[in-house]
N, C-alpha and C positions, 0 to 999 in steps of 0.2 A: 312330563319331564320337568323337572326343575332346574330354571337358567338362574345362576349363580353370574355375581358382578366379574366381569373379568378387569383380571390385572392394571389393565390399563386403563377403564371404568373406574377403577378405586382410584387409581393416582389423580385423575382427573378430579372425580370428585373431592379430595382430601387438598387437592394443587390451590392455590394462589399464587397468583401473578406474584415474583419475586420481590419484596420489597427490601429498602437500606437495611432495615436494621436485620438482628437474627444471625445463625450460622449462614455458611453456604451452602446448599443441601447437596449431595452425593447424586450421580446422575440416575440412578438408578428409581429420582424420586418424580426426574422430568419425562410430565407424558409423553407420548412416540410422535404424536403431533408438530412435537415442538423441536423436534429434533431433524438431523438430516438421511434423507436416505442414501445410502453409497451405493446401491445397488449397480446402480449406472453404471459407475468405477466396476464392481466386481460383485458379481452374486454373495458372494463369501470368501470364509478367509481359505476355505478348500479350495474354492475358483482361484483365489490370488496365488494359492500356492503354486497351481500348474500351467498357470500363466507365466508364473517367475520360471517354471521348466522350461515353458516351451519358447520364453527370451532369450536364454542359455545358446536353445539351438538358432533361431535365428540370427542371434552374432555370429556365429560357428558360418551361417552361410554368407554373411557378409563381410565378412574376414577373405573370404574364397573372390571376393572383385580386388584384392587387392594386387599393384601393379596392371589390372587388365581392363579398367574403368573404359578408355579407350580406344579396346579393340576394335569396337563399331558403336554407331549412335546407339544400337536397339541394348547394348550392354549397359551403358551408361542408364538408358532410361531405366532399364532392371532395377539399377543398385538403385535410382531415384525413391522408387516405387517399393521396394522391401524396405528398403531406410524409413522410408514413410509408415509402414506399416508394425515397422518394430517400433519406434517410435511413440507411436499412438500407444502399443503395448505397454511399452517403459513410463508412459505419463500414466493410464490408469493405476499400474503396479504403484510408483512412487505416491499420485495424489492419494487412494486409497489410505496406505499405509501410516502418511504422516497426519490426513485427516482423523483417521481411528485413535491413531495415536496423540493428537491433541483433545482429543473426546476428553482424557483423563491422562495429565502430561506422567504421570507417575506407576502406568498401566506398564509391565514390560513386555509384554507379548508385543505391543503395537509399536513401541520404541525400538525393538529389537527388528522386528519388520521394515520398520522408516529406514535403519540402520542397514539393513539388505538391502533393501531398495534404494539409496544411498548409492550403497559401491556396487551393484550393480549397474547403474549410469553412468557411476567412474567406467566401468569395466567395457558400457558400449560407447560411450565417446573413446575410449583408447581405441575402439578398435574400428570404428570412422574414420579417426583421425588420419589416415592416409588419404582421406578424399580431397582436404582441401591443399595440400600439396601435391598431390598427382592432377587437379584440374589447373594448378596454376605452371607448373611443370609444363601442360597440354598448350597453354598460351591463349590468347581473347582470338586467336585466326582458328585454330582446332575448334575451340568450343562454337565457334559461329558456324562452322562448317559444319558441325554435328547437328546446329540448330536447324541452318537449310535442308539437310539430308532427313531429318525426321520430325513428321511436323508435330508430334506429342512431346517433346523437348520444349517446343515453344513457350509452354506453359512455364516454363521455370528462367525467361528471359533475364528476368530483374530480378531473380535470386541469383544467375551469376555474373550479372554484374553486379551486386553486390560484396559479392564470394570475391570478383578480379579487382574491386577498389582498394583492397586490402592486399592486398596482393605483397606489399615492402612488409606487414607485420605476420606473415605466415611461415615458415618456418619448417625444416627438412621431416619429414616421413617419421623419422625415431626421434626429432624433436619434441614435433607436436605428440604424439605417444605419451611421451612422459611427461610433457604437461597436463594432458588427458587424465592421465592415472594421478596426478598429484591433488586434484582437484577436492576429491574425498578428505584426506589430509588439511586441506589448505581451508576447510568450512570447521576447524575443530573450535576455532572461537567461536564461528556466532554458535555453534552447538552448547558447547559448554555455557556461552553468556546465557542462552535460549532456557536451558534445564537447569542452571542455578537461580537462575531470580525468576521462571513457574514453578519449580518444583522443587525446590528447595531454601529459598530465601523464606523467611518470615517474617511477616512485622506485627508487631504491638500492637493491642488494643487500646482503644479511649474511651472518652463516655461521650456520647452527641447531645446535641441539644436538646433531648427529649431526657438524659438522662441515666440512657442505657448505652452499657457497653458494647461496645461494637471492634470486629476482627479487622485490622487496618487490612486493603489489600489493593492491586495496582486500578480492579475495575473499581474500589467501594471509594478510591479516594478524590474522584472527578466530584463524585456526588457533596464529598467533604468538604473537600474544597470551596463549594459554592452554599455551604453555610452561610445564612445572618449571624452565627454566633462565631466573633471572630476568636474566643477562646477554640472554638473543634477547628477552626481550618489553618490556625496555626501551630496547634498540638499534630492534626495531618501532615502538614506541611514538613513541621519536624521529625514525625515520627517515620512518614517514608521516606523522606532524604534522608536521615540522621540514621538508619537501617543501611541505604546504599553507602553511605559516608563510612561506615564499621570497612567494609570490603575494598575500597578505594582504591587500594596497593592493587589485589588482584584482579578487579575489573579493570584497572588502568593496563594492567598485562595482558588481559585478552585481549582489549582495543588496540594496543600498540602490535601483538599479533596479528591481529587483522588488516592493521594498516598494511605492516611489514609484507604480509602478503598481497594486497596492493599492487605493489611497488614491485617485489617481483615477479610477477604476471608480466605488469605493464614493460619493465627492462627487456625479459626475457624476448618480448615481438615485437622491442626496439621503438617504445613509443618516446617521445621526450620525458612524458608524467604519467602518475597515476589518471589524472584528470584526463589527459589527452586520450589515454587508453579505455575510459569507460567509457566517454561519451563518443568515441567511436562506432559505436555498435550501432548507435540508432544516428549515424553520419552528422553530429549535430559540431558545429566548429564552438572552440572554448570561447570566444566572443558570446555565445545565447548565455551560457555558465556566466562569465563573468561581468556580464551585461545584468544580470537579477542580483548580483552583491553591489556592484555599484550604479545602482538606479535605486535598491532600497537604500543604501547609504546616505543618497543624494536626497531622499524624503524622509530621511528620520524626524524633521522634525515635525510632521504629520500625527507620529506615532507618538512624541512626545506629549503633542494634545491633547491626545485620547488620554493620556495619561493623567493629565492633570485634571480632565474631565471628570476621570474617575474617582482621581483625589476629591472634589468637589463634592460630585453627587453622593461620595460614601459618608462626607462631612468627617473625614482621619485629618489629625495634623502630620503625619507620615502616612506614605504608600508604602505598603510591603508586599514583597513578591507570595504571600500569599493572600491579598487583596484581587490579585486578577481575575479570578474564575466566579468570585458572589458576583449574580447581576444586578443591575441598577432597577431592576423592577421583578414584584416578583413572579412567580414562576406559580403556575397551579400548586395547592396542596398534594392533591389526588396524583397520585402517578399514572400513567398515558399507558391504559391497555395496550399492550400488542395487537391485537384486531381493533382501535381506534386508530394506531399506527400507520395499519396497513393502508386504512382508507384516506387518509390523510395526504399520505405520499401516493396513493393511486389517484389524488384528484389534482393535485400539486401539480401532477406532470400530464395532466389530460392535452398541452399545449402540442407535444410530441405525435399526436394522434392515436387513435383506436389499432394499428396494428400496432403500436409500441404499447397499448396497456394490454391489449390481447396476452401477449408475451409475458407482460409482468406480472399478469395478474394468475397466468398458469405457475409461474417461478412462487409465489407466494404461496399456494393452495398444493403444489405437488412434492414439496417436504424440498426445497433447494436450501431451505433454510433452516441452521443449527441456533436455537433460537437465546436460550436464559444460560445466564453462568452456573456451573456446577462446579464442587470440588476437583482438582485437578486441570481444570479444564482451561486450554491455550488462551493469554489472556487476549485483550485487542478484539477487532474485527477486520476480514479481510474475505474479498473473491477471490476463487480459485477454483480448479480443475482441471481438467485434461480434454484432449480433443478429440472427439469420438464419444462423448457424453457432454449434458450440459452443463451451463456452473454451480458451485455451491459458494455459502455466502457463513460464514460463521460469526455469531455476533453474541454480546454477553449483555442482553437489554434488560435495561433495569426500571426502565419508566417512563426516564427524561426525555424531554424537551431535544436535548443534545441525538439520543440514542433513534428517536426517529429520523430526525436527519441521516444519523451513520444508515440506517436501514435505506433512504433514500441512496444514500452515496454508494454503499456497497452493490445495490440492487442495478445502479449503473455501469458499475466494470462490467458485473453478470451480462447485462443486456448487449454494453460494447461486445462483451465473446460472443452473445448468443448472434448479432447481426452478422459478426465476421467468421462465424464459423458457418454458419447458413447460407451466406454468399462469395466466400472465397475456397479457394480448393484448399487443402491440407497445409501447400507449401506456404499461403500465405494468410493462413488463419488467425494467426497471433498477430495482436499490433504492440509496435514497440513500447517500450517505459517510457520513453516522451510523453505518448498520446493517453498514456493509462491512463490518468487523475484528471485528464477533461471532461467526458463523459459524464462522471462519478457526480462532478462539481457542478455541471450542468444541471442534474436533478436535485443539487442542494440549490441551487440558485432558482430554480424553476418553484420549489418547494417554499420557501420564502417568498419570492414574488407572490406568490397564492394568498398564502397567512397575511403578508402586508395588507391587502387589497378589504379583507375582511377586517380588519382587526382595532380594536377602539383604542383608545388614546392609551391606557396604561397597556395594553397588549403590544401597540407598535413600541412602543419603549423600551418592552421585553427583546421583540424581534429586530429592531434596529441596535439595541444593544449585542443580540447574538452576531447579528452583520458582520457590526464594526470589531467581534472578539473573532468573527473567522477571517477575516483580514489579518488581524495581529496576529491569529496561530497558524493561518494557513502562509500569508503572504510573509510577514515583516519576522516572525519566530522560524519558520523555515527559511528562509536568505540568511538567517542567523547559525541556524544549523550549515547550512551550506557551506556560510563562510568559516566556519568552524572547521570541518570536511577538508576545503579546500588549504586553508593553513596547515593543520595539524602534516595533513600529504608531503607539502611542501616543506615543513619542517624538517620530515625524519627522510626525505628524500636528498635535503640537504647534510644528512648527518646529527640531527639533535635529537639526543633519547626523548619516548613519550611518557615520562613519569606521571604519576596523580596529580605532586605537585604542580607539573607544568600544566596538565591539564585541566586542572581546577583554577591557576592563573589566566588564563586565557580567555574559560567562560568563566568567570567572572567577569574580565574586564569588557567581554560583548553583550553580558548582559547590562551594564552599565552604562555602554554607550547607546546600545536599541532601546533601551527603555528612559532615557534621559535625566532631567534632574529632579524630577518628582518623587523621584522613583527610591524607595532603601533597600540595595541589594543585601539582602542578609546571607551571613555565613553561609548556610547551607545551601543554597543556590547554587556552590560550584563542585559540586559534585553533581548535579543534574545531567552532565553528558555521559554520567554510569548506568543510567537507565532506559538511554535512548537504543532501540532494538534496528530502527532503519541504520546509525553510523555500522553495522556490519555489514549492510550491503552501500557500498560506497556511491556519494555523489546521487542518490537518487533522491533527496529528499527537494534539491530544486524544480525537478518535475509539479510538485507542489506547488510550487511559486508560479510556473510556466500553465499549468496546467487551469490555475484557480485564473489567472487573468485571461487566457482563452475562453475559458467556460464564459465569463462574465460579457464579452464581445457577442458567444454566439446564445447564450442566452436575451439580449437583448433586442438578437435576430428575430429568434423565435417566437417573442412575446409580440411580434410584431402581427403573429397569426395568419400568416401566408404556407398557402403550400407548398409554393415554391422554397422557401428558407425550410419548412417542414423537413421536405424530401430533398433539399442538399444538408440537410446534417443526420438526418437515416442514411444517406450517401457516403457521409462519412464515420459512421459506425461499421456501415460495410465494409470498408475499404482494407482493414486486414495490415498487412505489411506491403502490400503490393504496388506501394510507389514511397519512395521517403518521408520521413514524416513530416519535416517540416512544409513541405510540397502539398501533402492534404491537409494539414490546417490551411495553405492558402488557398485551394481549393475552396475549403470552407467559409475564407473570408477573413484568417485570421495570419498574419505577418510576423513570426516570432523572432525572426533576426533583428525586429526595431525595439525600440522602448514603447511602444504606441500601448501596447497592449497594459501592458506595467503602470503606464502614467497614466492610463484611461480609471484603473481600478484605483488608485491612488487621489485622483481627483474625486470618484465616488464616496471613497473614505472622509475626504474630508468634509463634502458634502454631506454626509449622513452624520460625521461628526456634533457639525451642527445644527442639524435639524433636531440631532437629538439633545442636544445644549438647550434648542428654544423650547422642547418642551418638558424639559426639566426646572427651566427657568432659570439658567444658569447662563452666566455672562460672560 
């Protein structure tokens, strides 16, 4: 018999690792390797379909505990335990659907799907939504009672006391209902922002420094950006802002929708602010928030020096905002295999121990990961999934230096779900948006300490300059976003339209004062907040801030190579939601209501500042 290559034999064979230049190939052209498997989520989209059946009827029967939550404990624990169980259902349905459907943002079978699955979550929170007004209805003496009287209640102690702290922003039976059902409705911005600039924005092509033209695009322009030839990274620089800059009017309306809605969420369950109402959720008091805009305020001039540094070592008589992203030393020619990747960031975090690479190293080899960019395909990288399968990690790697870290950082969130879903029950599998971006940050921090420790005099230049650029983008550019956030809210909370114009007045003038006097903000900088995808999910981009200077405490721990520090930060990957957050970071060693944390990484910066000043030879 004669064996003919198959299909995905030829792709492999005919594949090279993605590189800058060229079209972006169609996915149809990325081996099955490289890709994710969803199986997990749903054998198929036949499976997904009669799973979305069989959600149908199980709302149908959870609709049936309503007003009778309290007949007896053993009722209560019922509706705990199907809620739980639909649940699980509704997250494979959703993750599936909008995964497939980011494969190729312009597929519509998969958009039409995400789109069901969508309002069908609208359709089961309306129809929950009688639970947390008829528990609070019950009173903290009912529900305790129900606690003592059955001892599989117990397990759900600190969900409701969580559930009873909120107890002033909950709201009548047919309130909450139709806040439930609005929800759908109320996501029409980030949708619209999400599907016009993947799947229908364009931008311009240029010629790189090699000479060939090339397709401008949001992954290709990091890499542009960090051109020697400051003709491409200002042509970039123009050519994707000077793109979102054409739409200004109309991105500024979806953002201003989004706020809008915001604002009345947060009214409608009676919070003072937008801001008071998000950061609710994960119990965190607007002191931590406002505590990370003025603490970086108070060390701008930190960030100024870098600046000038940079002016220095590039030898410009003007710094221009697209000067940021070239490094001061350079970067390999050859782009960084994906299987060099892998190994790289599996020895980086060897400090974590042998059951944390055990884990990572099955999550790399068993398809968790959606690997090269294709046409259409969801820009960014992020973890996600649902509970009752493991995580998946989407990424659009192109080579860089940068893109191994992201694989580090992303491979983090995965692991944080894999711990907390391995060792928490269902109710407290998810950790809050607080604690998301520690983790993540810890293995970029773990990953660097590695590279440092090897790395010869022009290589630490590289990696000390990466350092002091994840400071600026993660710390001192997100407290920038923040404060941004946190204005814009309080603006239209107060009554003032969010026009382009005013929005473009504003960053502007933060990016002038975060970046100081070295700095030439040019024109199109101030449209830059039309491109940003986190300002749809409000106030989460300080997590950022909080997140990167915890990491940097408990990385410091860990490097200390004890097992004791070891196993209290596996401890606290475990942890889930099952106590507040700020509670297990102090558990973990880390105090986020002080500045400790903030001025700790801040002092680093400067430190590394100049070290990396001495060895550039710069005064």
């Amino acid at each position: 018999m004669i064996r003919t290559q198959s299909g995905n034999e030829e792709k492999k064979a005919a594949f090279t690792e993605i590189s800058f230049g060229g079209k972006v190939p169609p996915r149809c052209d990325i081996p099955v390797e490289y890709t994710w498997d969803l199986s997990a989520l749903q054998p198929s989209d036949e499976a997904w379909e009669e799973s979305f059946r069989r959600a149908g009827e199980e709302m149908q029967q959870l609709a049936s505990y309503n007003g009778k939550l309290f007949d007896s404990p053993e009722t209560l624990l019922e509706f705990l335990r199907l809620e739980e169980k639909a649940s699980e259902r509704m997250g494979k349905l959703y993750a599936y659907a909008t995964m497939k459907s980011h494969e190729n943002t312009s597929e519509a079978l998969y958009q039409g799907m995400a789109d069901r699955a969508g309002m069908l979550y609208s359709s089961f929170a309306a129809v929950c939504s009688f639970f947390n007004p008829e528990v609070l209805a019950a009173g903290e003496e009912k529900v305790r009672d129900f606690i003592v009287r059955c001892a599989d209640l117990a397990l759900y102690r600190h969900f409701f006391d969580d559930l009873l702290r909120s107890k002033e922003h909950v709201l009548s039976p047919r309130e909450e209902e139709l806040l439930a059902r609005s929800s759908e409705m109320a996501r029409t911005a980030e949708t619209a922002f999400s599907l016009f600039t993947n799947a229908d924005m364009t931008f311009p092509s240029i010629v790189d420094e090699k000479g060939e033209e090339t397709e401008l695009s949001e992954e290709r322009y990091y890499l542009l950006s960090r051109s020697r030839d400051r003709r491409v990274r200002k042509e970039a620089f123009e050519g994707l802002l000077g793109t979102y800059g054409k739409y200004r009017n109309s991105l500024g309306a979806l953002y201003s929708g989004s706020v809008k809605g915001d604002i009345f969420y947060a009214t409608a369950r009676k919070y003072q602010s937008s801001l008071d109402a998000s950061l609710d959720a994960d119990n965190i008091p607007s002191s931590v928030y406002n505590n990370v805009v003025s603490t970086v305020n108070a060390n701008l001039d930190a960030m100024h020096d870098y600046m000038c540094l940079r002016k220095k070592a590039l030898a410009l008589d003007e710094l221009h905002m697209y000067d940021l992203n070239v490094p001061l030393a350079d970067e390999p020619d050859a782009a960084i295999p994906y299987g060099k990747a892998v190994e790289m960031v599996t020895e980086g975090l060897a400090p974590l121990g042998e059951e944390y690479i055990e884990v990572l190293r099955n999550g790399f080899t068993t398809r968790w990961i959606d690997v090269y960019e294709n046409q259409g395909k969801h820009k960014g990288a992020y973890s996600w999934g649902s509970y009752g399968a493991h995580p998946f990690v989407l990424l659009n790697y192109s080579g860089t230096l940068r893109d191994v870290f992201t694989i580090a950082h992303e491979m983090g969130h995965s692991l944080h779900t894999w711990h907390s879903q391995e060792r928490q029950p269902q109710v407290y599998a998810d950790y809050t948006i607080f604690l998301a971006e520690v983790a993540s940050t810890v293995n970029e921090s773990l990953l660097l300490e590695s590279m440092l420790e090897k790395a010869s005099r022009e290589e630490k230049i590289f990696l000390l300059n990466h350092y002091l650029d994840q400071v600026r983008t993660t710390v001192y550019r997100q407290a920038m976003f923040a404060e941004f956030e946190r204005d814009m809210h309080a603006a239209a909370e107060q009554g003032a339209p969010l026009t382009a114009d005013s929005l473009c007045s504003v960053w502007r003038e933060l990016n002038q004062r975060y970046h100081g006097p070295d700095m030439v903000v040019d024109a199109d900088i101030e449209v830059e907040w039309a491109r940003i995808p986190h300002f749809y999910s409000a106030f989460y981009v300080y997590k950022y801030v909080t997140g990167f200077t915890a990491a940097a405490m408990l990385t410091r721990q860990l490097r200390k190579g004890s097992a004791e520090e070891r196993e209290r930060y596996l401890r606290f990957l475990s942890r889930g939601s099952s106590a507040y957050s700020l509670d297990i970071l102090k558990e973990a060693g880390v105090d986020m209501t002080t500045s400790t944390p903030l001025e700790e990484t801040v002092t680093n910066f400067r430190e590394k500042t100049k070290q990396l000043a001495g060895l550039l030879g710069i005064v």
